[in-house]
DOVEX-615485 format. One record per residue (C-alpha): y, z, x; residue number from 1. Coordinates in Angstrom, 3 decimals, decimal comma, always signed. Layout:
BEGIN
         py         pz         px   pos
          Y          Z          X   NUM
...
//
This chain:
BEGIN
         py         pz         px   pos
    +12,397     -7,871     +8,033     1
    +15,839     -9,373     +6,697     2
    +15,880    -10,289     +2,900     3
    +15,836    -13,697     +3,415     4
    +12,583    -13,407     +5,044     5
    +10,651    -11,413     +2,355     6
     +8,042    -13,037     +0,063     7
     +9,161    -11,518     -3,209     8
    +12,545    -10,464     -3,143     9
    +14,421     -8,303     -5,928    10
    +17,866     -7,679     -5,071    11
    +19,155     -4,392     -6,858    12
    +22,966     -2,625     -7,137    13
    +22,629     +0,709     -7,335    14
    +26,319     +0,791     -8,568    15
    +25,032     -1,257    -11,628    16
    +21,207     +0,230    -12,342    17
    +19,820     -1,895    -14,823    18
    +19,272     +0,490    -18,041    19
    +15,910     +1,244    -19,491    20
    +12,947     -0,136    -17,465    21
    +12,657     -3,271    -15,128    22
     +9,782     -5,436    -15,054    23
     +8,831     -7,588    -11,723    24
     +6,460    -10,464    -11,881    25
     +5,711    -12,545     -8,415    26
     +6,087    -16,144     -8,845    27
     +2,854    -18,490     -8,150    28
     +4,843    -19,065     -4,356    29
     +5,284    -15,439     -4,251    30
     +1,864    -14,723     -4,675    31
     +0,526    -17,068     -2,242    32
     +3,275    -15,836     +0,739    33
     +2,099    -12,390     -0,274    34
     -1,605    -12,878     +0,289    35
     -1,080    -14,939     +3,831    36
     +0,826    -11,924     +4,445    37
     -1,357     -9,476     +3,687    38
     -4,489    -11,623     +4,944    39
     -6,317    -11,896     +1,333    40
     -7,549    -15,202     -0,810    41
     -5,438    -15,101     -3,506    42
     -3,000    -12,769     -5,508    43
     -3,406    -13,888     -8,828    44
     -1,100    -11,292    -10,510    45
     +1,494     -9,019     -9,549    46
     +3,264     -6,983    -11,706    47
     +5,176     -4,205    -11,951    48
     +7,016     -1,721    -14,087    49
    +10,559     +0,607    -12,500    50
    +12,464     +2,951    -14,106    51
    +15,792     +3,741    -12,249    52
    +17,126     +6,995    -12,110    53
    +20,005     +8,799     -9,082    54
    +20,094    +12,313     -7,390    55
    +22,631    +12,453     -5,155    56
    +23,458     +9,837     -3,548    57
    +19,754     +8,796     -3,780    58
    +18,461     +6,024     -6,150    59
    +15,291     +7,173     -7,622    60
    +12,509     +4,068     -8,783    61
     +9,651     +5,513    -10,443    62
     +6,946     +2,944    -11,271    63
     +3,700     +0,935    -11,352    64
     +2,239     -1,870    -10,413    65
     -0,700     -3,955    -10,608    66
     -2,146     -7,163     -9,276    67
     -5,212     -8,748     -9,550    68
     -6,740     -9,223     -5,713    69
     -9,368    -11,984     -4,521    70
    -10,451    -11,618     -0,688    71
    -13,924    -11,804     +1,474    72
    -16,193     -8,750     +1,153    73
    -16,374     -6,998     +4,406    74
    -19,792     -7,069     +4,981    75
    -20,893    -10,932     +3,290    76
    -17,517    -12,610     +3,817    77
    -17,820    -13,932     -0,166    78
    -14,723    -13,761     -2,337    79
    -14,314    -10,683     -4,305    80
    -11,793     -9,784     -7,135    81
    -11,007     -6,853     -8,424    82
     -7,692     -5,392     -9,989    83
     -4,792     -2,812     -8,392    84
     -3,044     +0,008    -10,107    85
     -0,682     +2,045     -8,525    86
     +1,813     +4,449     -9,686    87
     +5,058     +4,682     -6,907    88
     +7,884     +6,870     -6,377    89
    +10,683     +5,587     -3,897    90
    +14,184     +6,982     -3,160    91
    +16,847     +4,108     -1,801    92
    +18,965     +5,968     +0,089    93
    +22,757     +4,470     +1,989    94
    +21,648     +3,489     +5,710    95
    +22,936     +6,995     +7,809    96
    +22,211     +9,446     +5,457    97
    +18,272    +10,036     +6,727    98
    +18,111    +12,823     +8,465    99
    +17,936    +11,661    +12,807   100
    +15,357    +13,939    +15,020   101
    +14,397    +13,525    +18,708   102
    +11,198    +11,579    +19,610   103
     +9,147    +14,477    +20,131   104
    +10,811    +17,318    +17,813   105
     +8,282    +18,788    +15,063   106
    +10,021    +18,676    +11,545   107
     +8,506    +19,124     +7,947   108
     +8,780    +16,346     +5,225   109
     +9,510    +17,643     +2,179   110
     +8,151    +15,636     -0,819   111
    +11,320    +13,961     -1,517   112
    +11,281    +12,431     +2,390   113
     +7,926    +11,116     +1,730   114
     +8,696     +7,253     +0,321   115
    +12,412     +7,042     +1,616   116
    +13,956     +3,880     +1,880   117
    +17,095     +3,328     +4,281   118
    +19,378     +0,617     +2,395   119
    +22,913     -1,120     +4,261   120
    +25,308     -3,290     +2,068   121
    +25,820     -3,406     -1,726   122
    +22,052     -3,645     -2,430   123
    +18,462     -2,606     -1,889   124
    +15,415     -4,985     -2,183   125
    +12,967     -3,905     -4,821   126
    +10,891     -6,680     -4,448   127
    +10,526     -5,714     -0,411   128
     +9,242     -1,847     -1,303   129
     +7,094     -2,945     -4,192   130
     +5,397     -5,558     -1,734   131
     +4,644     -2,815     +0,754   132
     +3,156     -0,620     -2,018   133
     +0,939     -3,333     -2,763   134
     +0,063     -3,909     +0,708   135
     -1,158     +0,163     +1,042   136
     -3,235     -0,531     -1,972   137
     -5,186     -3,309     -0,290   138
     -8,326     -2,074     +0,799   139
     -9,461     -4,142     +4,010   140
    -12,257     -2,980     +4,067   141
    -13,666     -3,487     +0,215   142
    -17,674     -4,529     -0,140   143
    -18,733     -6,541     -2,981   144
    -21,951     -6,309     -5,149   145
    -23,994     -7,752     -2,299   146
    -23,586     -5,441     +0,780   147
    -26,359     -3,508     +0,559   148
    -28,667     -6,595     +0,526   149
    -27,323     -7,949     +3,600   150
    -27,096     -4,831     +5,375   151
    -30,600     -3,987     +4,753   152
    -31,896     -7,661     +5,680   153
    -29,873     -6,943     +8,928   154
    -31,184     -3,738     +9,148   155
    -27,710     -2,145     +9,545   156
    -28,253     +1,777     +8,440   157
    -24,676     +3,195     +6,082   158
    -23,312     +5,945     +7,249   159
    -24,627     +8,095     +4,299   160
    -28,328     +7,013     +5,477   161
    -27,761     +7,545     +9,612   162
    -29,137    +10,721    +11,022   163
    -26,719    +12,825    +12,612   164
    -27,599    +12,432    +16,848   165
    -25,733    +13,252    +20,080   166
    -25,211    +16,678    +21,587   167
    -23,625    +18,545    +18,782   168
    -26,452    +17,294    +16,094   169
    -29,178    +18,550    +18,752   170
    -27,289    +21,817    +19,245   171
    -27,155    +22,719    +15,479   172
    -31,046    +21,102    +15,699   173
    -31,942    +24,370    +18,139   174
    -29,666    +26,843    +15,909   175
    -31,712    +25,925    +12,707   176
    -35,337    +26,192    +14,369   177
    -34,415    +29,589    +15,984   178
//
């Protein structure tokens, strides 16, 4: 996705780190592009909180954010809200310096591969990584305070209530009685 195309840009220089901590806030339009994206109601607050630091030739952007979600519950399809907070780490790293590895070849990520961002030009977009963050944090699949109800007036057994069945659960069935 090129930055022109991203709901909530935040164009950084990593020559020219802003000092101290940066705060983020998505715009009313931002927030609305965000939750088409992302297939929710409404964001009704996104924030967010980065402090800058380098390692190499690495930019380092430790932070939080939080946002303040409305979307259907997965079982009764009524709006819930509920709030987001998530602490990130990201490293912006210049585009050719990730290491490359053949489609199939095993390799081991090391903690500081996990969260690494490939950057071209004179500038990374903050807003871009801090958008996908939030978009990890979004559960899908979040119930509200009525999904119980409905599943027991459908007569829909949770997981936690099903008995186990099928081959394996009559096998360890036999094991116990014996």
């Amino acid at each position: 996705m090129s930055g022109q195309d991203n709901e909530l840009v935040r164009l950084v220089k990593p020559r020219a780190l802003p000092a101290g901590e940066m705060s983020v806030e998505a715009s009313d339009t931002e927030r609305s592009a965000l939750a088409r994206r992302f297939s929710v109601t409404a964001i009704h607050q996104l924030t967010a909180t980065v402090e800058f630091g380098e390692k190499d030739e690495a930019v380092l952007a430790n932070g939080t954010l939080s946002a303040r979600i409305e979307q259907p519950c997965a079982v009764t399809r009524e709006d819930i809200t509920y709030d987001i907070s998530e602490s990130f780490a990201l490293r912006f790293v210049p585009a050719g310096t990730m290491a490359d590895y053949e489609e199939d070849e095993e390799f081991e990520l090391t903690e500081e591969d996990l969260d690494e961002i490939e950057y071209e030009g004179e500038t990374f977009d903050l807003g871009e990584a801090i958008a996908q963050e939030l978009g990890l944090a979004i559960d899908p699949y979040r119930e509200g305070p009525g999904a119980e109800e409905r599943r027991a007036e459908a007569g829909i057994e949770s997981d936690e209530e099903r008995a186990p069945s099928g081959p394996l659960a009559e096998a360890l069935s036999a094991l116990k009685k014996g």
